[in-house]
C-alpha positions in Angstrom: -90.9 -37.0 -37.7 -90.1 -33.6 -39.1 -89.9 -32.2 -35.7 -87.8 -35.1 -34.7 -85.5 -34.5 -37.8 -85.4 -30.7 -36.6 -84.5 -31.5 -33.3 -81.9 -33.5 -33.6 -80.3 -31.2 -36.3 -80.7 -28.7 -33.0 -78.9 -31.3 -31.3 -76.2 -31.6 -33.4 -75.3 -28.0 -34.1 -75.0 -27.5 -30.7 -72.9 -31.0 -30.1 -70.8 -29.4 -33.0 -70.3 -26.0 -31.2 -69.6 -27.8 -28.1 -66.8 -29.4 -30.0 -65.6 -26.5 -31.5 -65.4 -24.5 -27.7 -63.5 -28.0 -26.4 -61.4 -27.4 -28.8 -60.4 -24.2 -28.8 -60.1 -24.4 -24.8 -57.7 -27.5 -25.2 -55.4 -25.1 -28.0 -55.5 -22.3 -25.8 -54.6 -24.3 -22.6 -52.1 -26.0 -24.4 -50.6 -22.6 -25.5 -51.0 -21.8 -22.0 -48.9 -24.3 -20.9 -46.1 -24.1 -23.3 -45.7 -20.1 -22.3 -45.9 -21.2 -18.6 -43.2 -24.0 -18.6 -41.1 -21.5 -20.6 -41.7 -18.7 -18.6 -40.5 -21.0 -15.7 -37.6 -22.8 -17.7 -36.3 -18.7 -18.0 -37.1 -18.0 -14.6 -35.1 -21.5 -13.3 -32.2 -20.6 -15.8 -31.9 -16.7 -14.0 -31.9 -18.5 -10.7 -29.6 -21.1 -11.3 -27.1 -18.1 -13.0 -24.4 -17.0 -10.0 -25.1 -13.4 -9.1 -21.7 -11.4 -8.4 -22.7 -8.7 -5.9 -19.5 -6.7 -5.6 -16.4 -6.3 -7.6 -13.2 -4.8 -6.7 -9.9 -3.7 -8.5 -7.0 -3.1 -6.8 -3.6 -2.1 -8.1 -0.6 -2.1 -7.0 3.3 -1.7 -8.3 3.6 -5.7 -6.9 0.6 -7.0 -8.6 -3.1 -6.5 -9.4 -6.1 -8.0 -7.8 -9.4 -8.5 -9.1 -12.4 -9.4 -6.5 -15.5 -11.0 -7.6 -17.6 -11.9 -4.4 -20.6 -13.8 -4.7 -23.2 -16.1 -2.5 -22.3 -19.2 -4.2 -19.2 -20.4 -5.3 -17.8 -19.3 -9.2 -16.7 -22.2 -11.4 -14.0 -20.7 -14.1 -11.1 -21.5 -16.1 -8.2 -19.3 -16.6 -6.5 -18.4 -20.1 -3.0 -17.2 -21.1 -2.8 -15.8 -24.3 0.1 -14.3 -26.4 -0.1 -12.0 -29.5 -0.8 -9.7 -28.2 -0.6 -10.4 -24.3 -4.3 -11.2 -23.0 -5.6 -12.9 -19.5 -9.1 -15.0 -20.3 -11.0 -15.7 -17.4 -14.2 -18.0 -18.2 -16.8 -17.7 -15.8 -19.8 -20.7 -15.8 -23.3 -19.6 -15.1 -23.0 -16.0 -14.3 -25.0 -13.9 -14.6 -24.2 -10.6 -16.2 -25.2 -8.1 -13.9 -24.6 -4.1 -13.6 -22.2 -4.8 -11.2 -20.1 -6.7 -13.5 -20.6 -4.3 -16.2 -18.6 -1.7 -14.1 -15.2 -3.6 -14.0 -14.1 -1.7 -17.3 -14.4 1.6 -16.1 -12.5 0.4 -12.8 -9.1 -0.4 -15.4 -6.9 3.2 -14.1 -4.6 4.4 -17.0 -2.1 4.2 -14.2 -2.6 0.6 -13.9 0.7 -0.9 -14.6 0.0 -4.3 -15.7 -3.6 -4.2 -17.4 -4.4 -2.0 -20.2 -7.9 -2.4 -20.6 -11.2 -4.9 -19.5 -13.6 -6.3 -21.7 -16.7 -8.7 -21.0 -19.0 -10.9 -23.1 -21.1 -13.9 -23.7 -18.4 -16.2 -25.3 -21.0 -18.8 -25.3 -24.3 -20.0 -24.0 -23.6 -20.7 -20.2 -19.9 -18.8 -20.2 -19.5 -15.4 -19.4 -15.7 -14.5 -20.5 -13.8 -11.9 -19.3 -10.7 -10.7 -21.4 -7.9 -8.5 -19.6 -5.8 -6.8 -22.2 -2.3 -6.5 -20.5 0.3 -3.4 -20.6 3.6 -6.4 -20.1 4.3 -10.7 -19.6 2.5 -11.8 -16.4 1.9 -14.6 -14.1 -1.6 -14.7 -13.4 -3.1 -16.6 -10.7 -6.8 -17.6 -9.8 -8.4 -18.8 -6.7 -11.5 -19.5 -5.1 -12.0 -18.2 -1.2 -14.4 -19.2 1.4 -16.7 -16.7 3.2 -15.2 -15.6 6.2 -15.4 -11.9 8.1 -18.3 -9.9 6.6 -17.4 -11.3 2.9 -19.0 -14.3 1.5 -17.5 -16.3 -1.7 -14.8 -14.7 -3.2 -13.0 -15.9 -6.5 -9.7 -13.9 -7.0 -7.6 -13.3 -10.1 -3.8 -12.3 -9.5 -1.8 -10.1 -11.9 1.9 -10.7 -11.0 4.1 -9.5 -13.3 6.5 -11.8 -14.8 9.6 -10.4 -13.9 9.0 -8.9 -10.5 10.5 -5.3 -9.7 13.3 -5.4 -7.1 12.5 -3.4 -4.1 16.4 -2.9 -3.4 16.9 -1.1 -6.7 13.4 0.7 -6.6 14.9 2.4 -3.2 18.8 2.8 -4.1 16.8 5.0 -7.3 14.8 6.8 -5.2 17.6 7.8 -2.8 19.2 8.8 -6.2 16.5 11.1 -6.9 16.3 12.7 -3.5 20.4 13.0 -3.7 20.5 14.9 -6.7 17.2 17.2 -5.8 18.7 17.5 -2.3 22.3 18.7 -4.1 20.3 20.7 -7.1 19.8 23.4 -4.4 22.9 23.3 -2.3 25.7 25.7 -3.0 29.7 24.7 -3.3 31.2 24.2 -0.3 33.0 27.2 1.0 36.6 27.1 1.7 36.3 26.8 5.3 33.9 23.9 5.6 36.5 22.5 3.5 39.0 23.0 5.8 36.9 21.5 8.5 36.5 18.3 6.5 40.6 18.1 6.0 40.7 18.5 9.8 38.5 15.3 10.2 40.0 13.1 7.7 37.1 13.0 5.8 38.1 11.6 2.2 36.2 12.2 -1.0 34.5 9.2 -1.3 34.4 7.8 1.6 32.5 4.9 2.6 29.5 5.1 5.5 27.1 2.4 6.7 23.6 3.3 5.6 20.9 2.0 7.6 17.8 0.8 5.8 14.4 0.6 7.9 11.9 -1.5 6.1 8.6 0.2 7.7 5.4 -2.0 7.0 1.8 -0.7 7.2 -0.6 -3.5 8.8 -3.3 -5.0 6.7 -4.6 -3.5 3.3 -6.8 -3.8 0.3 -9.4 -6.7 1.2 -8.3 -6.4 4.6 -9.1 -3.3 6.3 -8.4 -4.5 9.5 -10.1 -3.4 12.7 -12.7 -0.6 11.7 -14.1 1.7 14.5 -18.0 2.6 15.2 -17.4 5.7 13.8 -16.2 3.5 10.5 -12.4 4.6 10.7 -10.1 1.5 8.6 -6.8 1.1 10.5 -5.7 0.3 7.2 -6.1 3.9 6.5 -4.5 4.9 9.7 -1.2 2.7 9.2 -0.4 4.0 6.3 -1.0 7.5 7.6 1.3 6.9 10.5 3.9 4.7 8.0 4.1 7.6 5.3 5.1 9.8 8.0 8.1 7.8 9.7 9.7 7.5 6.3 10.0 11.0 5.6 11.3 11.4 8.9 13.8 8.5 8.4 14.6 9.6 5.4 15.4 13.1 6.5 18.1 11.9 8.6 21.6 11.9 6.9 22.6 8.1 7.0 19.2 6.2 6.7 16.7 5.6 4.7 13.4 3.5 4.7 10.8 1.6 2.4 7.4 1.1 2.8 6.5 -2.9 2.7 3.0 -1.4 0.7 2.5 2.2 -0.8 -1.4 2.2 -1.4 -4.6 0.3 -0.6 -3.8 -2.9 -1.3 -3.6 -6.8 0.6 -0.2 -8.2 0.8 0.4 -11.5 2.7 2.4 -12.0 5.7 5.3 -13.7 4.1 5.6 -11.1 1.3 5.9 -8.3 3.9 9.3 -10.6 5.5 10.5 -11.4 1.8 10.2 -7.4 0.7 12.1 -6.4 4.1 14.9 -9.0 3.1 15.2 -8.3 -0.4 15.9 -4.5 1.1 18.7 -5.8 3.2 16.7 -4.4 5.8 18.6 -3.7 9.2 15.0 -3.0 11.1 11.4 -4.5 10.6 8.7 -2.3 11.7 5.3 -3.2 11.8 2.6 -0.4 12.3 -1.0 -1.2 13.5 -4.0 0.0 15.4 -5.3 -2.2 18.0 -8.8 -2.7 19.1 -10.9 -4.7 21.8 -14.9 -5.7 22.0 -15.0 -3.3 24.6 -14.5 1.3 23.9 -12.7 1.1 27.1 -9.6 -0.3 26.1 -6.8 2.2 25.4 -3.4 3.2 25.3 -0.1 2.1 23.4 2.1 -1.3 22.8 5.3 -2.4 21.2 5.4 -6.6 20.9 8.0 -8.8 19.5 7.7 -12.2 18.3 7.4 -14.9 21.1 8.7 -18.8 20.6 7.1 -20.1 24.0 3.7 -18.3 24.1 2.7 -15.1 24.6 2.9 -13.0 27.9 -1.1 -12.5 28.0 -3.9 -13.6 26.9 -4.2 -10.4 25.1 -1.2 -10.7 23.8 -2.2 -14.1 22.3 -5.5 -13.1 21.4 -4.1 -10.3 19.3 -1.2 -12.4 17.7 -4.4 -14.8 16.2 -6.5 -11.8 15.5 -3.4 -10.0 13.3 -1.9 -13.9 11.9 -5.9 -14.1 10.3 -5.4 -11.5 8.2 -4.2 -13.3 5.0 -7.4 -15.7 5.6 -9.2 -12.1 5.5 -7.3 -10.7 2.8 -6.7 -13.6 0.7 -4.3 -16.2 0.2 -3.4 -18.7 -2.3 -3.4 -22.0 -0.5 -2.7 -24.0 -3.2 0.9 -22.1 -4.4 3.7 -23.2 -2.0 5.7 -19.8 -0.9 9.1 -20.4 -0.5 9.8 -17.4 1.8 7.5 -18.5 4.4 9.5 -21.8 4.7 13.0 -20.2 4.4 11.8 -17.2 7.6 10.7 -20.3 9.7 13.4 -22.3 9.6 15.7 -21.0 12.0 14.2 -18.7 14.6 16.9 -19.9 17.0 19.1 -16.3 16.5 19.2 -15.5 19.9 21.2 -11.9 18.6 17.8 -11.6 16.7 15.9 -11.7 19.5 17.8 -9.7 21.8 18.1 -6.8 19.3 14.7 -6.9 18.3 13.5 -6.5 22.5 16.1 -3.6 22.9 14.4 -2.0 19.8 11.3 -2.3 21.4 12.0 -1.2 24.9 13.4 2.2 22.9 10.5 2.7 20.7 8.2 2.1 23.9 10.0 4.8 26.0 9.4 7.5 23.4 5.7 6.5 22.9 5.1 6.8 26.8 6.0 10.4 26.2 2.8 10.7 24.1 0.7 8.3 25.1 -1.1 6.5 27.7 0.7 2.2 27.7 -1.3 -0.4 27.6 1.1 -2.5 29.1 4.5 -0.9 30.5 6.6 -3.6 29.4 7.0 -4.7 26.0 5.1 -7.7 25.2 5.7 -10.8 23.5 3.9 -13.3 20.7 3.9 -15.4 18.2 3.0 -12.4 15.5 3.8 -14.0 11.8 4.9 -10.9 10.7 7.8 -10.6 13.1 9.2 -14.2 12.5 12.4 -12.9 10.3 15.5 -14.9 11.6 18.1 -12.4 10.4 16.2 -8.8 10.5 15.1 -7.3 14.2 11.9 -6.7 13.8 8.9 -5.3 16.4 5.1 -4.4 16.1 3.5 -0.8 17.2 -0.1 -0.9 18.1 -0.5 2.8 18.3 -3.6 3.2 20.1 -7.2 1.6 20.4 -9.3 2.1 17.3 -12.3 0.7 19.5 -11.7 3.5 22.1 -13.5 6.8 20.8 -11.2 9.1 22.5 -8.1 7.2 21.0 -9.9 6.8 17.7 -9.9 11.0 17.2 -6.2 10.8 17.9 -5.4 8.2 15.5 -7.5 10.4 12.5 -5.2 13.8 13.9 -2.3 14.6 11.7 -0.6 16.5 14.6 -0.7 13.0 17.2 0.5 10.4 13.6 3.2 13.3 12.9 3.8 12.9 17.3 3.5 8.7 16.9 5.7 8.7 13.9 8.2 10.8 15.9 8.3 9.0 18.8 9.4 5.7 16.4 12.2 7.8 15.1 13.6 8.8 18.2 13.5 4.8 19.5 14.8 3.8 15.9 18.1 6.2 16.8 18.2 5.5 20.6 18.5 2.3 19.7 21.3 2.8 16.9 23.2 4.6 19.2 23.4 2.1 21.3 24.0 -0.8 18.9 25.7 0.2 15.6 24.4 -1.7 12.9 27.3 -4.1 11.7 29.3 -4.0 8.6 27.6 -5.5 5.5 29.5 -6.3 2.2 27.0 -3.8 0.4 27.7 -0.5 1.1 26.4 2.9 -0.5 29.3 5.4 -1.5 29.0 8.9 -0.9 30.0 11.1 -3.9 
């Protein structure tokens, strides 16, 4: 019995350390468990954050963009706040990444609506961003749909709320180059003012100054067509466009304005409302064209078309230039006036007429240059060119795509030849068809 007694105390010390190991196992998978479904609770919280991959800032004296692209669509809400001035833009779900965390140090001092960027959990599941503001502003936000090489985009506008006038930003800078220009000139002597009392010429006389609004294709988000050898014709625009305005404005009765000064996207019907607001007697639209094949080359001067477009070329790269607000971002949701008002009446045959003289001039002086694409000038329906009152044309100044014409497009010495040749069409075609009278007039002192 004893040994009985003893083994079944054997017996249950071991049943008793069996329980203990069964327990312990059934803690330690239980702790397991917790720490997995935790671990994968995190992991499916990181996941289901949107990542922003690229951010971009980019200022301008019209307005400032911010660019937050992404794989999936953002979900925000946007804040005004006064006292001081401050934009609020709540993201939901995103994730703060590095990428993000540079959009402070991408705030310029020169910036002339924002003064500063800061970012920060507001609260579980919102990231806020908080745009401390240099003036009053409009701001706009707006979700875009991948298309080109850039997937989701959401977009914040800076507009300032009381908008500069580009008419008075030019009559000031004609000011400025007046008064530098006269700074260095010495008193007339007494025979050039005899010469002027031989001519009539009164003191303060009235002339006619023309003003050529000069508008460099594409910009900012849209870089238009880009070569192999990774050349924007963004870039290559505004080359060519800074250069025709210091030769217009050079010559003693005009003057011009650039539709954009900088890397930055500005929509079709901006470009025709800042030409009007200029009481702009030209419209001149630079670009760089391009083709899916390098062998592609020479010169073109279009103007708008009503009935279709002389090629299929043509009408190919009428669609190709009208996509670029899809491209560099358009608010769909906010009605624009201007594009309703520049569409209304496009039957202005004088329009029309002027605007193909202008371009037959401007194509004669770029033959001197440059190989034509196309000896006549060509015709389509480009938005850009769809002003009713303003003649108006569109340079493609060579093939980006063609590597020969690409190396002349990046030389200073063929954009300073280009911009040239436009000048010398520009005053062909003056000559030949003064500009009529206007009620505004600039007065020479």
């Amino acid at each position: 019995m004893f040994e009985r007694l003893a083994s079944q105390k054997v017996s249950l010390t071991t049943a008793s350390v069996g329980c203990r190991n069964i327990l312990f196992s059934s803690k330690f998978y239980t702790l397991l468990l917790i720490v997995a479904a935790q671990f994968f609770l995190f992991v499916d919280t990181v996941s289901a954050d949107t990542v922003v991959n690229s951010t971009r800032i980019w200022p301008a004296s019209e307005y400032t963009r911010l660019t937050l692209e992404s794989n999936t669509s953002i979900d925000y809400s946007l804040i005004l706040l006064k006292n001081p001035d401050r934009v609020v833009l709540d993201l939901k779900d995103v994730a703060l990444t590095s990428e993000i965390k540079k959009l402070p140090e991408k705030i310029g001092a020169d910036n002339l609506y924002i003064r500063a960027l800061r970012i920060g959990r507001f609260k579980p599941g919102i990231l806020r961003l908080v745009l401390d503001l240099k003036t009053a502003v409009v701001p706009q936000a707006f979700v875009l749909e991948p298309v080109g090489d850039y997937g989701q985009r959401l977009v914040l506008d800076i507009y300032p709320a009381f908008p500069p006038d580009p008419l008075m930003a030019l009559l000031n800078e004609s000011a400025i180059r007046s008064a530098q220009a006269n700074a260095h000139e010495n008193i007339k002597s007494d025979k050039e003012a005899k010469t002027a009392a031989v001519n009539n010429e009164k003191p303060g006389s009235t002339i006619r100054l023309i003003t050529v609004a000069i508008d460099p294709g594409h910009g900012g988000e849209d870089p238009g067509a880009m070569s192999e050898g990774g050349t924007y014709e963004k870039n290559i625009t505004l080359a060519i466009a800074r250069k025709l305005k210091d030769k217009i404005d050079a010559e003693p009765n005009m003057r011009a304005a650039l539709t954009r000064d900088g890397d930055y996207f500005l929509s079709l019907p901006m470009r025709l409302d800042k030409a009007r607001k200029l009481n702009a007697d030209l419209f001149v639209s630079i670009h760089a064209d391009a083709f899916v094949k390098p062998h592609a080359r020479g010169s073109s001067v279009f103007t708008l078309s009503e009935h279709g477009a002389t090629s299929a070329a043509a009408g190919w790269l009428a669609k190709k230039e009208n996509d670029a607000d899809l491209i560099g971002g358009v608010n769909l949701d906010t009605k624009d006036p201007y594009l309703n008002e520049t569409l209304l009446d496009l039957s202005l045959s004088q329009t029309r007429e002027d605007s193909h003289n202008l371009a037959r001039e401007v194509l004669s002086e770029i033959s001197e240059i440059n190989h034509l694409h196309k000896n006549n000038v060509e015709q389509a329906g480009f938005a850009v060119l769809k002003s009713p009152d303003i003649p108006s044309i569109l340079v493609e100044t060579a093939f980006i795509s063609n590597p020969e014409e690409e190396k002349r497009l990046r030389n200073k010495t063929y954009q300073d030849k280009m911009a040239k040749a436009m000048l010398f069409g520009i005053k062909r075609y003056f000559a030949k068809n003064p500009p009529l009278s206007r009620s505004k007039m600039v007065r020479l002192e």
